[in-house]
C-alpha positions, 0 to 999 in steps of 0.5 A: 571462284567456280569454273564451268567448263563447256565443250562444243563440237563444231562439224567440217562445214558448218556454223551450227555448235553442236552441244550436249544435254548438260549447261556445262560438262565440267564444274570445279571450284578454286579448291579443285584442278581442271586441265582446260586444252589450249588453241590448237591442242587436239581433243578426244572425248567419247560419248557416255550412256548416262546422259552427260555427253550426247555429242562425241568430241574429237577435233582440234581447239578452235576457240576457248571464251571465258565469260566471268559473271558474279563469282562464276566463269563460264569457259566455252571450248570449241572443238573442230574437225580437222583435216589430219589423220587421227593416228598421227597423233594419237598412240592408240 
């Protein structure tokens, strides 16, 4: 089965997922390994100049959705702002 991995960054205050230029950020197949955060776990993904990755991560998991269709799951994370200063949790 093949995994596609797709980040969606969610803004304090509204409802609207923002999203990237790619369907999905990550694909891998059962032969390949993907750490997928949990609920709860805090993200940091920065933009990239090449295209992949327009809208900057850095937040909290708020959900994940995994939708299996015809050999294929399609993994949906959110990711939210939240109200914690970075530096508590990040060591740089």
């Amino acid at each position: 089965m093949k995994y596609g991995i797709d980040y969606r960054y969610l803004k304090k205050g509204t409802t609207t997922l923002a999203d990237n230029t790619r369907q999905v950020d990550v694909e891998v197949d059962e032969k390949q390994f993907a750490l997928i955060p949990n609920v709860g776990d805090f993200v940091d993904i920065p933009t990239e100049t090449d295209d992949i990755r327009e809208v900057a991560l850095r937040g909290k998991v708020k959900s994940r959705l995994f939708h299996y269709l015809l050999g294929y799951c399609y993994v949906t994370i959110v990711v939210e702002d939240f109200d914690e200063t970075w530096s508590t949790i990040s060591p740089r």
